[in-house]
Every structure is written in structure tokens, then in C-alpha cells.
N, C-alpha and C positions, 0 to 999 in steps of 0.2 A: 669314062668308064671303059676298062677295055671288054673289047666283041663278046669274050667266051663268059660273061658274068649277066646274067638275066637283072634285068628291071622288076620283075614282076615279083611280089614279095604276097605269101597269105597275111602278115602281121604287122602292122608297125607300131613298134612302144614307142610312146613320147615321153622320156626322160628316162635316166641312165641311175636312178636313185635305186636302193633297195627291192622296192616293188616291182618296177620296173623291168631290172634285172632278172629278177626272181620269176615274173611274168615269161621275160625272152626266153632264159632259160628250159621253160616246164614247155612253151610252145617247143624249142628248135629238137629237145627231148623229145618229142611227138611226133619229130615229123616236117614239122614249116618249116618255109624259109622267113626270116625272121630279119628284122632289121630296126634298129634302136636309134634313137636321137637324141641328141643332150646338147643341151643351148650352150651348157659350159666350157670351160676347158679342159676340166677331166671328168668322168663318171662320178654322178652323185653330187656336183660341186654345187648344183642350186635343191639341194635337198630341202627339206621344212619338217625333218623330223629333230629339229633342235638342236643339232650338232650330238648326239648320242648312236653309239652302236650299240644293239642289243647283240652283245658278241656271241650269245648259244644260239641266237636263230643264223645270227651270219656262217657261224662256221659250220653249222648243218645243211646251209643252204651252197657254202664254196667253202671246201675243205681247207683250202689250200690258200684261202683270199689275204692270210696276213703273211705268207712266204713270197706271194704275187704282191705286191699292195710296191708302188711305189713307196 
């Protein structure tokens, strides 16, 4: 980790799913320093919401998440 990046975090999300995200978000929005963790290989990859996106909550939550979206 280089020197100029604080260890110290107010938040930690454990997993990089919908909620999750949504979660870091509305924190780093506020103020924290926020830091997420996802056991996967990408964001959301050990989800359990059934393989479904409820696409009106996603895009109101990231505008932008299917111009972004690998």
C-alpha cells in the first residue's frame, strides 16, 4: 500500500453485490471512507439474487452502470 493512502476506513462492505454497492455508495456520498470487498473475481459475481437485475432500481441507483458494465 503506498505511504500517502490511510488504512483507516469508517466502513467496510462485505461483498460488491447490488446492496452492497448501493450501501458504499450512499456511505462515500456522506462523507466515509469506504472500502468494499468481494471474494469474486468481479463485482456482484457471488450474488444470490438469482441471476436477475431489477434494471429500474439499477439505473436509478448508477446511471451510467450499462455504458460502464464490462
Amino acid at each position: 500500500m503506498p505511504a500517502e493512502r490511510s488504512a483507516v476506513w469508517d466502513a467496510v462492505i462485505v461483498g460488491a453485490g447490488l446492496a452492497g454497492l448501493a450501501a458504499a455508495e450512499t456511505l462515500a456520498d456522506a462523507g466515509l471512507q469506504v472500502v468494499v470487498l468481494e471474494r469474486g473475481d468481479a463485482p456482484g459475481s457471488k450474488n444470490v439474487t438469482g441471476g436477475r437485475l431489477y434494471v429500474g432500481s439499477v439505473r436509478d441507483l448508477f446511471p451510467e452502470w450499462w455504458a460502464e458494465a464490462p
